[in-house]
C-alpha positions as CSV (number, residue, x, y, z in Angstrom):
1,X,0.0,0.0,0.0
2,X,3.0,2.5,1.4
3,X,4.3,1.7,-2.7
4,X,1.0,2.3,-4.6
5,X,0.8,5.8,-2.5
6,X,4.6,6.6,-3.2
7,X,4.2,5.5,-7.1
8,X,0.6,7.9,-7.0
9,X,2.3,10.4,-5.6
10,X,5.3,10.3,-8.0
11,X,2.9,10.0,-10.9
12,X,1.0,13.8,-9.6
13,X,4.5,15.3,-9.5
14,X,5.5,14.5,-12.9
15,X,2.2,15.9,-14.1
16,X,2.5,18.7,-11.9
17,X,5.9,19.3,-13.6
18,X,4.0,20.2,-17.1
19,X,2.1,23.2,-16.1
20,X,4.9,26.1,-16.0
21,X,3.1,28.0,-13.6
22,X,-0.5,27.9,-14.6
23,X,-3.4,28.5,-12.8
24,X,-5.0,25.3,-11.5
25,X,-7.9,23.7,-13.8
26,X,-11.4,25.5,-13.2
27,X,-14.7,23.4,-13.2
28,X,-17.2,25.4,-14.8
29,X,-20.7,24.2,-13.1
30,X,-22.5,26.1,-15.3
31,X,-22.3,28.9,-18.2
32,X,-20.1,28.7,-21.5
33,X,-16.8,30.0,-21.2
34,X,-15.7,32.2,-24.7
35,X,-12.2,30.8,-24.6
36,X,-10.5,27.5,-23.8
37,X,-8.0,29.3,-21.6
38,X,-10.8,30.1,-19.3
39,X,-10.5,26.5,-18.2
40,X,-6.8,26.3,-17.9
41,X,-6.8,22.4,-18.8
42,X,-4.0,23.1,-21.7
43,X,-2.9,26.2,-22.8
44,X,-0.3,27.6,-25.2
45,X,3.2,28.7,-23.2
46,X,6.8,29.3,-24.7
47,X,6.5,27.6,-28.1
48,X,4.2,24.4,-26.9
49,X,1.1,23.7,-26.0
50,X,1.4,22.2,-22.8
51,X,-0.8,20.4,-19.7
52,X,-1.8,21.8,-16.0
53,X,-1.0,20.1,-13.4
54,X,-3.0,16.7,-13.0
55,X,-4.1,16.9,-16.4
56,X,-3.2,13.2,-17.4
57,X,-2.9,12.3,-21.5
58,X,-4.1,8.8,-22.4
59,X,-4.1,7.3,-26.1
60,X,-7.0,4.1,-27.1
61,X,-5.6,1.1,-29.0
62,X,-7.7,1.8,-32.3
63,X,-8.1,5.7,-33.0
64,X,-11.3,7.4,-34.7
65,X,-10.4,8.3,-38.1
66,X,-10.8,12.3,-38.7
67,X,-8.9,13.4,-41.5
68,X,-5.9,12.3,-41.0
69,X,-6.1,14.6,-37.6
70,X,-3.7,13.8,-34.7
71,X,-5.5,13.8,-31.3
72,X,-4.4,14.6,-28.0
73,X,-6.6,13.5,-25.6
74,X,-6.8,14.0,-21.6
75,X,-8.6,13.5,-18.4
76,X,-8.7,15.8,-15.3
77,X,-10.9,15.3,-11.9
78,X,-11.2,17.1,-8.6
79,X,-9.7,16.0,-5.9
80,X,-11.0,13.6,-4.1
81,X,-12.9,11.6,-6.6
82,X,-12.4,9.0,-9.2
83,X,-14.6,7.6,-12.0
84,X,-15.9,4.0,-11.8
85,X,-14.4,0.9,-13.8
86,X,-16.7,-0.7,-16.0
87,X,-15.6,-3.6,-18.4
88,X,-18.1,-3.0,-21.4
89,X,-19.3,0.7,-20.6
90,X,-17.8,4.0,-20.3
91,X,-16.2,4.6,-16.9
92,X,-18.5,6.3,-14.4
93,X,-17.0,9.8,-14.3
94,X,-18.0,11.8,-11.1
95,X,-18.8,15.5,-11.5
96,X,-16.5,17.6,-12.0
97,X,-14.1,16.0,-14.8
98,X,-13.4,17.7,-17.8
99,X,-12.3,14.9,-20.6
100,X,-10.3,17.0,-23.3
101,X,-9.4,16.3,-27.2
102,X,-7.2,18.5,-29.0
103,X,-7.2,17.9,-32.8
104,X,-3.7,19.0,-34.8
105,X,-1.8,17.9,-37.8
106,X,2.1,18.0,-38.0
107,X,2.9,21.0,-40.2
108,X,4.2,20.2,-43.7
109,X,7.9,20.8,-44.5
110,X,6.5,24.1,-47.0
111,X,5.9,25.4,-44.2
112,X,2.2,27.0,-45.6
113,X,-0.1,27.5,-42.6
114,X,-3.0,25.5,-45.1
115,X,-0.8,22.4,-45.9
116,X,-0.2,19.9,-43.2
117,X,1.6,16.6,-43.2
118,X,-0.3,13.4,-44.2
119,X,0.9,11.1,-41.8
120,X,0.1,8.5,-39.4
121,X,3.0,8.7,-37.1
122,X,2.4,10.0,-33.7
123,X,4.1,13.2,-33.0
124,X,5.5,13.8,-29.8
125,X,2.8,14.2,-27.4
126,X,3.7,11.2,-25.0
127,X,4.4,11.9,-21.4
128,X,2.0,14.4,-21.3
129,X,5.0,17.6,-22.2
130,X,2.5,19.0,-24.8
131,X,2.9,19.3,-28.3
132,X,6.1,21.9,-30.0
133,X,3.8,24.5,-31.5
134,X,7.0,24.8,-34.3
135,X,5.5,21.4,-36.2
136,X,2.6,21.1,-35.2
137,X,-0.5,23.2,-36.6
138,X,-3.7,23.3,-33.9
139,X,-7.4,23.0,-35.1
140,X,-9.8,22.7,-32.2
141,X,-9.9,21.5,-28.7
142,X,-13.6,19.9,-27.7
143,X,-14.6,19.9,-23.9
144,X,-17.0,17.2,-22.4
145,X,-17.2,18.4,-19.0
146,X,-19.5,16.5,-16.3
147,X,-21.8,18.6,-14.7
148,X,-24.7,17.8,-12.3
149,X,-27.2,16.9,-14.7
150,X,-24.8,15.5,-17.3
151,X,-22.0,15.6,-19.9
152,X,-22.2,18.9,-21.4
153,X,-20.2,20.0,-25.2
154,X,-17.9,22.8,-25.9
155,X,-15.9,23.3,-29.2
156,X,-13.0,25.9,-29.0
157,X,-11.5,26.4,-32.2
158,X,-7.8,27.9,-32.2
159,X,-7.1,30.7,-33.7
160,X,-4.1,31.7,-36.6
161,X,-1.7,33.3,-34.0
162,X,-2.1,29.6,-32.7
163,X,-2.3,31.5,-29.0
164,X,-6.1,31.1,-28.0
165,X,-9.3,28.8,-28.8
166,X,-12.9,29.9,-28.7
167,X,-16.0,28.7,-28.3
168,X,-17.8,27.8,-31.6
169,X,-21.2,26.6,-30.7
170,X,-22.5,26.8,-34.8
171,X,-19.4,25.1,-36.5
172,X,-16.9,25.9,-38.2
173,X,-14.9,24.8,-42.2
174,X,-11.8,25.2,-42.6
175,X,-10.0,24.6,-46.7
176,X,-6.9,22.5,-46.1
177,X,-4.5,20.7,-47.9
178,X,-2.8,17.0,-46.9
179,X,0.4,16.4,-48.3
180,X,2.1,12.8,-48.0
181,X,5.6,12.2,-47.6
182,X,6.0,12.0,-51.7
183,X,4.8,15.6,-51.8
184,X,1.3,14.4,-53.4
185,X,-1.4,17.2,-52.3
186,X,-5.3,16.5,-51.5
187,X,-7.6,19.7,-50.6
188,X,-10.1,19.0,-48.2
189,X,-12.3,20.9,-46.0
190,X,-11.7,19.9,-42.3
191,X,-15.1,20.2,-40.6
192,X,-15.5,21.6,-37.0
193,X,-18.9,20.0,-35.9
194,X,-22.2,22.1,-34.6
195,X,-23.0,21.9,-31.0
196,X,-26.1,19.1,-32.4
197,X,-23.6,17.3,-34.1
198,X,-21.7,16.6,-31.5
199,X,-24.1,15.1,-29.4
200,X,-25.0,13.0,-32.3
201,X,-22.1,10.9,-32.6
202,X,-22.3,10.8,-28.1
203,X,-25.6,10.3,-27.8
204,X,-25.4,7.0,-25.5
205,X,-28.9,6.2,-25.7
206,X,-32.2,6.8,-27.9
207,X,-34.2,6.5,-24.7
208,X,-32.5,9.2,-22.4
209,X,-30.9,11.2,-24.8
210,X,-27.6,11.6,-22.8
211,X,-24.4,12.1,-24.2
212,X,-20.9,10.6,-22.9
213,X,-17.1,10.3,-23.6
214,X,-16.7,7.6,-26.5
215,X,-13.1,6.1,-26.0
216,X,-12.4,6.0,-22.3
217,X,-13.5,2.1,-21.9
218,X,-11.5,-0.7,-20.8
219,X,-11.2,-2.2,-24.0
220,X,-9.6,1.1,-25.5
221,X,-7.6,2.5,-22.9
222,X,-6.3,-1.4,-21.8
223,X,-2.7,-0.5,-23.4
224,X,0.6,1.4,-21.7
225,X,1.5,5.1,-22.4
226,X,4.6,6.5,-21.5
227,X,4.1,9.2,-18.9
228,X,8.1,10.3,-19.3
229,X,8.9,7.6,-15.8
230,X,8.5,4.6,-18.5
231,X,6.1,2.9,-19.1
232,X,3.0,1.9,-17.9
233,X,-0.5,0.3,-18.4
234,X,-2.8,3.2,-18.1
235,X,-5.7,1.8,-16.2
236,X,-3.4,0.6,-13.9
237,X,-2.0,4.1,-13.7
238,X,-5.4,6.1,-13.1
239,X,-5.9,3.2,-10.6
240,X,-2.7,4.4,-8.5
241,X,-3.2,8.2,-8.9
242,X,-6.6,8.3,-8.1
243,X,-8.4,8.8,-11.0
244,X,-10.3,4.7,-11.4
245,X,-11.9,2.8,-8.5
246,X,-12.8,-0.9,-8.8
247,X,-9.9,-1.9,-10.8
248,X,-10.2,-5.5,-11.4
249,X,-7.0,-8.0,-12.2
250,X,-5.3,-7.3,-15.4
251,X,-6.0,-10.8,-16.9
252,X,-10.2,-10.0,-15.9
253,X,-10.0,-6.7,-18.4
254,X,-10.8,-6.7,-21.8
255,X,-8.5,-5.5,-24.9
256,X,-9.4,-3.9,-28.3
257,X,-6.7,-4.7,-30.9
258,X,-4.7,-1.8,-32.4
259,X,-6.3,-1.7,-36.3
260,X,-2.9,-1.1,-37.6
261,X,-0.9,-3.9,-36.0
262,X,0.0,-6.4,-38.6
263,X,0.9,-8.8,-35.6
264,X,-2.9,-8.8,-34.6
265,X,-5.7,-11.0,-36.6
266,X,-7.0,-9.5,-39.8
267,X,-10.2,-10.5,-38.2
268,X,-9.7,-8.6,-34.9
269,X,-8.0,-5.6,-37.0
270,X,-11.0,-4.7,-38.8
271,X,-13.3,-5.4,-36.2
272,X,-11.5,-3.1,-33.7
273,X,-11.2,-0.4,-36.6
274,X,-15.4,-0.7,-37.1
275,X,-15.9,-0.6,-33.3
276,X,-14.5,2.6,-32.7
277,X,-14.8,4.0,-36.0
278,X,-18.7,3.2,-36.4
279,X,-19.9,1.7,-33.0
280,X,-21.0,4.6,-31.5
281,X,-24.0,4.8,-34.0
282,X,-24.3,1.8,-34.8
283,X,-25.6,-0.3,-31.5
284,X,-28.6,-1.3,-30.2
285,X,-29.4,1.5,-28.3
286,X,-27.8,4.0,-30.4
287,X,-28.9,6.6,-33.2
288,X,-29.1,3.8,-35.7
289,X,-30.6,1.0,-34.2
290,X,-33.4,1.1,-37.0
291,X,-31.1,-0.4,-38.8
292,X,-30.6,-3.4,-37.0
293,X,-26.6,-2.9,-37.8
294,X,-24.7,-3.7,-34.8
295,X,-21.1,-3.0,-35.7
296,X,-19.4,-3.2,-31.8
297,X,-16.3,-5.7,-31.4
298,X,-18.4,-7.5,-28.9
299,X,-21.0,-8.9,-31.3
300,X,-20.8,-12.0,-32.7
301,X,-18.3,-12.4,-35.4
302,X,-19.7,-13.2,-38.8
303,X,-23.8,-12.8,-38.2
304,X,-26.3,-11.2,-39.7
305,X,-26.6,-8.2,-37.5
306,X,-22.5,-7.4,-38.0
307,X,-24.1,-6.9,-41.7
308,X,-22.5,-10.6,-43.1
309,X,-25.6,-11.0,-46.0
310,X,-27.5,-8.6,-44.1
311,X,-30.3,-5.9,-46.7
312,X,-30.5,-2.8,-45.7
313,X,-33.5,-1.7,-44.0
314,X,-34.1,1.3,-46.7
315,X,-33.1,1.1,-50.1
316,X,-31.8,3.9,-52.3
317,X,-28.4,5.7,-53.6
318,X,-26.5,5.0,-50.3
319,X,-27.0,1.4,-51.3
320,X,-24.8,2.0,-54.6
321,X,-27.7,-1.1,-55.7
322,X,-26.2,-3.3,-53.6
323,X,-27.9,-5.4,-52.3
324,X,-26.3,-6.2,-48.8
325,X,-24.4,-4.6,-46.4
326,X,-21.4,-7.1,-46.4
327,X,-21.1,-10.1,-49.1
328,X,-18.5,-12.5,-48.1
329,X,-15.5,-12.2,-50.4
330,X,-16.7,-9.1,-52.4
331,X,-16.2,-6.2,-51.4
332,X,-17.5,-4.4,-54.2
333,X,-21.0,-5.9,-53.7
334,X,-20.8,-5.0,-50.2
335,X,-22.8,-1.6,-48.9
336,X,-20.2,-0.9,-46.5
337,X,-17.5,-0.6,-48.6
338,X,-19.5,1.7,-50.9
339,X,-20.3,3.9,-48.0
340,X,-16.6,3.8,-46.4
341,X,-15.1,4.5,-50.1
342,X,-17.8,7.8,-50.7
343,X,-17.5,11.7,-49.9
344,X,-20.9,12.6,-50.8
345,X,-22.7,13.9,-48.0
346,X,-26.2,11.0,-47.6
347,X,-24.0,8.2,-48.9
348,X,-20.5,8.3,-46.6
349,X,-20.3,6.8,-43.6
350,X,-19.1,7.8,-41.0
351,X,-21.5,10.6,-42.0
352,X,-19.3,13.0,-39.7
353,X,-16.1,13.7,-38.9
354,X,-14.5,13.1,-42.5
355,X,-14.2,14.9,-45.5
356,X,-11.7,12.8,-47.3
357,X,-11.3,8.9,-47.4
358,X,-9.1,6.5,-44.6
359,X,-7.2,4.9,-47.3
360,X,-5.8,2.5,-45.2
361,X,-9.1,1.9,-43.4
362,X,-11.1,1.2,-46.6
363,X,-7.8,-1.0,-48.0
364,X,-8.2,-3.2,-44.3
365,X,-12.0,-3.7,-44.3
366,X,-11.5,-4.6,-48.2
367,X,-8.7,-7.0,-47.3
368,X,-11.2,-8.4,-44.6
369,X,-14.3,-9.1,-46.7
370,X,-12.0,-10.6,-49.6
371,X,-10.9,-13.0,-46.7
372,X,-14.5,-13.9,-45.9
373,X,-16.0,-17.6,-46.9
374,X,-19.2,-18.4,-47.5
375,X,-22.3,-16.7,-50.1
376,X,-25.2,-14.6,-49.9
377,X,-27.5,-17.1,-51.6
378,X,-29.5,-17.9,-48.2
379,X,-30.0,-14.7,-46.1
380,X,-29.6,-15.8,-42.1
């Protein structure tokens, strides 16, 4: 016990260590701060963008595809309380903690404020030191704060001088160019979600209508993160500082695969990368459960409602006139792949958060249903 609280109290100080002298984190109960700095969770201080004290970073196994966007993501609580384990659900956060994500690309080497690097290398933001504002370019930080009568939105979009966010409750577009490593460009226009919007794709239930955090699960966040001390499994290190009660034994927690480890299945690859890239959606108590498309890692591999020789329950041009949603070895029959492989806004899916194509997603789910046995000929 004496070595749990030493460790804890090791892990506070090294967070501590990130904040240069900021004010601590306020917890807004109530109201809409215009500015992100109002919050002092991470701010912008001598070229980087940097974390308060107790602010902890975590990363999931599989990330959410956004255009090519790097995230940054972090918790922070009050003192004195900790969120509850759950091994299928989203923790149960008290009130009072303030889950951040700060979306930026790497800069590209032209150095043109609209061009940023097409990569999918993560860029320095382990251990919780921040980000160097020289490479990187920032876009928006969103909020999900827990207040008394729920999880409550805020989008803070940075500005050029890169020095402050603000709030953006209406959205936001801004034209952008990707460039890969052989200088190839793509314009875009990244896509800053409305207020609605966002509760769309955190909407946890059609029945109560709340929203809540999407990635901090056990399944997701059951992976280490260096925290600049080594090493370390991250449940196991919210367990120790506080932050996660009811810990159970490592071998008890489930694990998501990591969609672009070539080690894992191809079978647990793409099912990871639909899970966190469509699952939210597509459950049975989410937005589209009319469908009857259940697209969660935990559902039975191969059945009718992962969409294995499964019509759609409306037809028309999202269908591309196919006929099912996945046809075992043919891809290009399949719904989904016509869906992933779209821009068109009523045919692409995810229907937010994209404006350009995962080219390595689409190239891993084809790879999957090529791999598939079996026909369409009977419908189960």
């Amino acid at each position: 016990m004496k070595l749990a609280k030493c460790v804890a109290s090791l892990g506070l100080l090294l967070l501590a260590g990130c904040h240069r002298g900021m004010p601590p984190v306020a917890f807004h109960a109530e109201g809409r701060p215009n500015t992100l700095s109002a919050w002092h969770v991470v701010e912008v201080h001598d070229g980087k963008l940097e974390l308060n004290a107790g602010v902890v970073p975590y990363g999931l196994n599989s990330h959410l595809f956004t255009d090519y966007v790097h995230k940054l993501r972090t918790i922070w609580m009050p003192k004195g309380v900790s969120a509850k384990y759950s091994s299928a659900n989203t923790f149960d956060f008290p009130v009072g903690t303030v889950v951040s994500k700060t979306f930026y690309y790497p800069r590209a080497t032209d150095g043109k404020f609209s061009d940023v690097a097409r990569t999918l290398r993560d860029h320095g933001d382990f251990a919780g030191l921040g980000l160097n504002m020289a490479s990187v370019r920032l876009i928006e930080t969103r909020l999900l704060v827990r207040r008394k009568d729920g999880w409550t939105p805020f989008t803070y979009v940075w500005n050029d001088a890169q020095t402050e966010a603000t709030l953006t409750r209406t959205g936001a577009i801004e034209p952008m160019t990707l460039v890969d490593a052989q200088g190839n460009r793509e314009d875009f226009k990244y896509v800053v979600p409305d207020e609605g919007q966002c509760a769309t794709c955190h909407e946890a239930s059609m029945v109560t209508n709340e929203i809540q955090p999407i990635g901090p699960r056990a399944r997701n966040m059951n992976r280490d993160y260096d925290y600049g001390h080594g090493r370390q499994n991250q449940l196991q290190h919210l367990a120790e500082i506080g932050y996660l009660s009811d810990l159970p034994k490592p071998s008890e927690i489930p694990h998501e695969a990591n969609w672009r480890d070539p080690a894992a299945t191809l079978e647990a690859r793409a099912r990871a990368y639909l899970d966190i890239n469509c699952e939210s959606c597509h459950n049975p108590s989410g937005i589209a459960n009319v469908t009857g498309l259940s697209l969660g890692s935990y559902m039975p591999g191969g059945s009718h409602y992962t969409g294995v020789c499964k019509s759609p329950e409306a037809a028309g041009p999202a269908t591309g006139g196919r006929l099912f949603d996945i046809v075992p070895g043919k891809p290009d029959e399949s719904i989904l792949m016509y869906r992933m492989e779209s821009t068109k806004p009523g045919i692409m899916m995810p229907e937010l958060g994209r404006s350009t194509v995962d080219r390595e997603g689409v190239a891993l789910i084809r790879a999957w249903i090529l791999a598939m046995k079996g026909n369409c000929d009977i419908v189960r």
